[in-house]
Structures are given as C-alpha cells and as structure tokens.
N, C-alpha and C positions, 0 to 999 in steps of 0.2 A: 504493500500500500504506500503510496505516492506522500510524504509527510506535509507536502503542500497544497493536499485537498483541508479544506474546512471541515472542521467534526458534523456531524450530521443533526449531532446534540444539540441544538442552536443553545440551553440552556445552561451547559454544561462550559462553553466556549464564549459566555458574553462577555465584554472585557470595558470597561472605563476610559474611553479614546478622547484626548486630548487633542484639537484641531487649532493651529491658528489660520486664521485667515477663512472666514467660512462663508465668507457673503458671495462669493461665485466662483466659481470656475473650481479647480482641482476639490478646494477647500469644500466646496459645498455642496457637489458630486461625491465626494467619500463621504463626509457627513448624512448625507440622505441615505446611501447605501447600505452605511451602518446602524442607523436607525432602524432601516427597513429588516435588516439583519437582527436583530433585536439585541445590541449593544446599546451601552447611554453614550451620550456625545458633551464635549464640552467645548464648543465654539470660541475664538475668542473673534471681535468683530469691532471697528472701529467707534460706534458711536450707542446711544440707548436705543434709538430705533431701530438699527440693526439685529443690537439685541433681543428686541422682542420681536423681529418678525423672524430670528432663528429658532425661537423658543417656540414660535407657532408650527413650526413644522414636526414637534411630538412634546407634548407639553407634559408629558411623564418623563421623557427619558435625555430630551434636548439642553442641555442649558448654558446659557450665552453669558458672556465674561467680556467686559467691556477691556478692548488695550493694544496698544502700540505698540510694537513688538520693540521698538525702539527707544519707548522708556523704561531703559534698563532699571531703573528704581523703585519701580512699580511690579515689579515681574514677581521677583521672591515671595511678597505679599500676595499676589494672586493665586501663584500656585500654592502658597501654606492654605487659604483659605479655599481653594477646590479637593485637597486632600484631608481638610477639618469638616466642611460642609455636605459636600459634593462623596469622595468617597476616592481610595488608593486611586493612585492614575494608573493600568495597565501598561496603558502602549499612548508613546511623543508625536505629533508625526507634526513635524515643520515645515508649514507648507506656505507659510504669510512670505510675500517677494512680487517684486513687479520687474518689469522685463526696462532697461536702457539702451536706446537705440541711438547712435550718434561717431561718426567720424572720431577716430582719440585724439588728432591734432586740434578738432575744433570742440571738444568736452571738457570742461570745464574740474578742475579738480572736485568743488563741492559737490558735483553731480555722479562723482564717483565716489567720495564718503556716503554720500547719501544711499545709494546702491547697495554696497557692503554693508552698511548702520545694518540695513533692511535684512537684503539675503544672506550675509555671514555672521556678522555682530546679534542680531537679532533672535536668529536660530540656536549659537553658541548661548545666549544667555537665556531662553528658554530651557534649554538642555540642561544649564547648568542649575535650574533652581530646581528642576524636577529630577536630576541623579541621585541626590541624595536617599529621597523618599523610595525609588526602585532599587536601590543598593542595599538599605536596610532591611528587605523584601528580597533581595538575593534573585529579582527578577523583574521584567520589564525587557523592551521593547519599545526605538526609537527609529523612525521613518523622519525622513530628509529629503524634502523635495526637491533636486539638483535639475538640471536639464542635459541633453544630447549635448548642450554647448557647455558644461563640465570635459566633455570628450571632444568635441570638436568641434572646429572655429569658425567665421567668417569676416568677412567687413562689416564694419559697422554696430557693433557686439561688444567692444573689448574690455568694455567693464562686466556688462554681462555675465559673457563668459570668464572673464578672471573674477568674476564670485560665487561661481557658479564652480570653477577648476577649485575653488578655497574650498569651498561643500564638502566638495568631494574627498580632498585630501583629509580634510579635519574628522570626518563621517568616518574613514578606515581608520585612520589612527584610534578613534574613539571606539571605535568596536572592538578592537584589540587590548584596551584599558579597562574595558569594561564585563570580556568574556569569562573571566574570573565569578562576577557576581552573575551570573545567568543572565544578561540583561544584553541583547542583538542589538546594533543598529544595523540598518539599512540604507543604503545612498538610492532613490526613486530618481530615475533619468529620465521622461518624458520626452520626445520628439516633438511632434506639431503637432496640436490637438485642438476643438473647438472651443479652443476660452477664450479670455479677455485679455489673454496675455499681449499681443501682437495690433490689440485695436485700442481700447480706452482706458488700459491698466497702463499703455505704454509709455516713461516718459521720451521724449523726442528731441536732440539740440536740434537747434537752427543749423541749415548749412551756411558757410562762412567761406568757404577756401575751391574755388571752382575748378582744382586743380584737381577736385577728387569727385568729382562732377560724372564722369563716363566713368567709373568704378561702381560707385557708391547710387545715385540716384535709381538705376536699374531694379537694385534691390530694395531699394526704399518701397519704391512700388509695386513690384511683384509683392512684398510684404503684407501690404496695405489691401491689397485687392484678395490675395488669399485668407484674408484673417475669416473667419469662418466659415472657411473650406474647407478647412485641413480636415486630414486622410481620420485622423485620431477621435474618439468618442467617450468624453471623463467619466459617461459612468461605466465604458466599461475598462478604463483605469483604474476606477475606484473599485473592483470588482475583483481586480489582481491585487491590488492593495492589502484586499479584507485576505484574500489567500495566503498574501505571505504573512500578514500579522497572526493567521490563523496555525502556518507553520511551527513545528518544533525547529527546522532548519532551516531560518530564512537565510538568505544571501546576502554579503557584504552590499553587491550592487546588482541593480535592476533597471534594464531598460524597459522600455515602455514607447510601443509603436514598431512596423514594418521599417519606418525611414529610420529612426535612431539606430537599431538594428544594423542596417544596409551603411549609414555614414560610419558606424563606429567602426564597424567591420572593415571600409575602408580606408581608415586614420588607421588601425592597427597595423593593417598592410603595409601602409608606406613608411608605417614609425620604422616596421621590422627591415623594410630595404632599405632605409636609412641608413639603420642601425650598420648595417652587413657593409654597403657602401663604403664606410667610414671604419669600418673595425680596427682596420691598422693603424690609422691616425690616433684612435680611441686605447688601444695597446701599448701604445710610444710611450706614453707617459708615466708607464711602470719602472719603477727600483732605480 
C-alpha cells in the first residue's frame, strides 16, 4: 500500500491545518479542500472582513486569524493563542507570497525587501513560532509554498525567483533539523496554475530602460494574457497537498503541474552538461 494514499478513516486522519494567506488562490483552494475533507482550518487573512467571510465557509470547523505575515511581532502571539484556543497545530503550510515582476536593473531595492519580508522573512517567522509547539509533540508537518521559479528562471523574475530559490534552500535544511522530532517539511513547487498570482496579486515596476524592450516586453504580455489560462487547476493542487500531508513519507520536495515537471527536468539536464563540460576546470582547483 502506497503511504501516500489518505487513510480512508476520514476520522481517524483529521489534523489542525494552519493556512496563511486564504482569501484566494492556492490558500483558499487547500482550505476548502480540507474543510471538505473534514479537517479544521485556521486561515490567517488580511483584514476582519476577510475574516469573516472565511469563517463563513464552515462555521464549525473554519477559523480566521486576522495578520500580516510580515508583522513579525504579532506572529508569536497568534500562534500561542491558536494552540491555547483553537487546538495543537498539526501541519504549517506557508502559503501567504505575491509574485514580483520587473526588469532587476530597473527594480528598485525596497521592492525586493518587500518580496523577501513576504515570501522568505514571513514564512521563516511563521515556522519559527509554531516549531516549538510541534517539537514538544515530537510531531508535525510543515508545507512551503515555493514555485517552479525556486528551480528555474527567467527574465523579469529575479526577485521572485531568488525568494523563491531562498524557500527552497531554507525548507531542506529545515527538514533535516527537524527529522529528529518526527516533524516533515515539504518545499510545494507549483508551475502555472489558475490564480491571482500573474494578474492582481502581481506587483509590476514600471519599465524605464528601452534597452531591455525586445527581451522583456514579449513576456510581459504573453504573461498578462495567459493569466487565467494556465494548464494548472488549485483544487486539484490542493488535492495532492491533502495527500502528502496525509503521508507517513512525504517528500522533501514536490512539484506540482505537467510544465514544472517538463522545465525542471530541463534545468537539471543542462545543470548536469554543465557540470560534465566544465569538470576539469572544476578538478584544477584540488590540493
């Protein structure tokens, strides 16, 4: 038997899932999922209205936590009072991140803190208030929402992707620190899927530099026009999600999509005849 089929017991296997970011896309596709699955949910969601229109969606088992992933001050205090209130946390899954899309020579440094605050800073100090409570529990289970662009690149991305390549790296190390107390983490790679990520979550620089004009503008638009297109469908992300959380053995990392799939596949290719290319140069430098 397959360890990454979900028990049949729906009762037996409900678990305490801590969601940030639940008002759309990945966030609120696993949330429904797992509601429906008959797990409780604890959302966190930007503002009180938010809050209670997540609460509406299972008023037994949903419950919404108003917060900024990025007021690190606030965090500690939320999660003491979801595991005083509310009930142990299961399983993390760090999913709060908006997508930055902009040339690097014409982005601006604050718009690359601002990125990281979100998708690395943000996620790390999440993690870090709720290890404790899964460590003294000698169990637990942590999801990391990364993207394909943790694995591979393009123009116009390069904050993106280097906080997204941070995810990723921080996510393995931390499974490795933590395999001692029974407690997984997970790095979630998604490809291109129907969310917000690519349309009104996006933030956008201005171009400035015309120099990058026949590179860059191509993709801008192709980007803009595909934004829900894409091949990808979150609830049935959130679907593989509930699988691996459901897992004895889940996996350090997980792709998610045909195309993620197909690019990573390709970036490994050419890392490895890179690699080969260069081996002697790479050799030199021994003793």
């Amino acid at each position: 038997m397959s360890s990454s089929k979900p028990s049949s017991n729906k009762q037996s296997s409900n678990k305490l899932i801590l969601i940030t970011g639940v008002s759309s896309g990945f966030g609120r596709a696993l949330a429904q999922e797992a509601l429906a699955n008959g797990h409780r949910v604890v959302g966190t969601v930007r503002n009180e209205q938010a809050r209670q229109a997540f609460e509406q969606l299972d008023p037994a088992n949903a419950v919404g936590r108003v917060l900024d992933v990025t007021d690190f001050d606030a965090i500690d205090g939320i999660v003491a009072d979801i595991e005083a209130s509310v009930g142990p946390i299961d399983v993390l899954v760090n999913n709060a991140g908006y997508g930055h899309e902009g040339i690097m020579e014409e982005s601006t440094l604050a718009e690359m803190r601002r990125q990281f605050d979100v998708n690395v800073f943000g996620a790390v100090a999440v993690t870090k208030a709720v290890l404790p409570y899964m460590r003294a529990r000698r169990c637990g289970h942590i999801l990391n929402i990364t993207s394909m662009g943790g694995f591979i690149t393009m123009p116009g991305i390069a904050y993106y992707c280097g906080s997204k390549f941070a995810l990723e790296g921080i996510s393995e190390v931390l499974g490795k620190e933590v395999k001692p107390f029974n407690i997984h983490v997970t790095a979630v790679a998604p490809g291109s899927f129907r969310t917000d990520w690519a349309g009104r979550s996006m933030s956008r620089t201005p171009r400035s530099i015309p120099d990058y004009d026949a590179l860059f503008d191509p993709i801008r638009r192709a980007r803009e026009e595909k934004s829900g297109q894409q091949l990808g469908d979150p609830a049935k992300a959130a679907r593989a999600m509930l699988a691996i959380i459901a897992s004895e053995t889940p996996p350090a990392h997980l792709l998610l999509g045909s195309d993620a799939l197909g690019l990573v596949r390709d970036k490994l290719s050419a890392m490895s005849d890179e690699i080969q290319a260069w081996e002697t140069l790479t050799r030199s430098t021994d003793g």
